[in-house]
Steps between C-alpha positions, in 0.01 A plus 500: 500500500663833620268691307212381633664496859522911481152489371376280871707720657353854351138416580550332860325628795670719738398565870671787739446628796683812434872569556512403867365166607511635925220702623459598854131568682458642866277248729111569457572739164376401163769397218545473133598190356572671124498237151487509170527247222563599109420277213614573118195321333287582758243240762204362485351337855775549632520421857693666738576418926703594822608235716641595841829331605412279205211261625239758619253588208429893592339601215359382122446671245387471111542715198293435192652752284712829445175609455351439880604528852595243715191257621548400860456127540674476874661707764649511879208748690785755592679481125338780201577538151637796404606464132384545142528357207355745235750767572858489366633256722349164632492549870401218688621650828337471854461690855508262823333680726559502916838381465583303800889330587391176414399579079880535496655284232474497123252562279485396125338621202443209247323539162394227251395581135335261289547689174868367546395220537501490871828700561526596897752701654513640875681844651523453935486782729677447848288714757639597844241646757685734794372697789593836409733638188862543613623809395867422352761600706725751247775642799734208355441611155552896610825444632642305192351778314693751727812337500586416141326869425808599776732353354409667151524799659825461616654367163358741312640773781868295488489571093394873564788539729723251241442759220527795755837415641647401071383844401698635762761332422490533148485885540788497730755317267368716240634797670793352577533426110446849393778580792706328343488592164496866600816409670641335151439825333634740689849267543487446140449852374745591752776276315346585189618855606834333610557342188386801272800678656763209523443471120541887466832454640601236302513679149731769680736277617540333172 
């Protein structure tokens, strides 16, 4: 049924290894391999391990309750537990410790709860190991940045220039205009005068 679908669906267990799955560790260093698992109606025994590149057993561990911490029941010498699962969150993550080039690979987190009735699910970490830490190269990146922030400059200098050269303009013809109509008036109220007389005349003719 649907209904009871959502329901399955609600209470599953969840693993994640946060938001990026890549972690990178520098050759003899120590590294975090972060999980953490969440549960609706909560675990009991629930048993959680880390395989590496999927066949190697690293480490095993066992949580009675929400109640208790992890019990160790197996572990690679070099690989420690560095989680809890009283707190907030149920972090089941680990350190490998003395990284060398060859523990590069991937390296999953799988959890089984028997309260749900035996529901697993696994989160998998892919784990490069480099000599030093290559500081990004940004001079590409500086002279995008330069040239579109150029070119802004420029557009924004053409419109300056744009709205310069129309106010000009527009102040110009505007002179011209009043020119003009001072022009009008004086012919006009020189006719005006014209006519005033012209039609003094007339009546003495007539």
């Amino acid at each position: 049924l649907p209904g009871l679908h959502v329901f399955a669906i609600a209470f599953a267990l969840e693993v994640s290894v946060g938001k990026t799955n890549t972690v990178m560790a520098l050759n003899n260093s120590n590294v975090l391999l972060p999980c953490t698992f969440s549960t609706c109606i909560g675990f009991q025994d629930l048993v959680f391990l880390w395989y590496f590149n999927s066949t190697e057993l690293i480490y095993h561990g066992k949580i009675k309750s929400k109640a208790s911490e992890p019990s160790l029941v197996g572990r690679n010498p070099r690989v420690e537990f560095v989680g809890s699962t009283t707190g907030k969150d149920n972090n089941i993550s680990i350190v490998l410790k003395n990284v060398e080039f060859s523990d590069a690979g991937k390296y999953t987190c799988h959890v089984k709860n028997p309260k749900e009735k035996n529901a697993q699910h696994n989160a998998t970490i892919i784990l490069t190991v480099v000599q030093k830490m290559v500081e990004t190269d940004n001079t590409v990146t500086l002279i995008i940045v330069g040239v579109v922030g150029g070119l802004i400059g420029l557009l924004i200098l053409f419109m300056l220039v744009k709205r310069v050269v129309l106010f000009i303009i527009k102040k110009t013809q505007d002179g011209k205009k009043e020119c003009l109509v001072s022009s009008s008036g004086n012919d006009n109220t020189e006719n005006g005068l014209a006519g005033s007389k012209a039609e003094q005349k007339a009546p003495a003719k007539a």
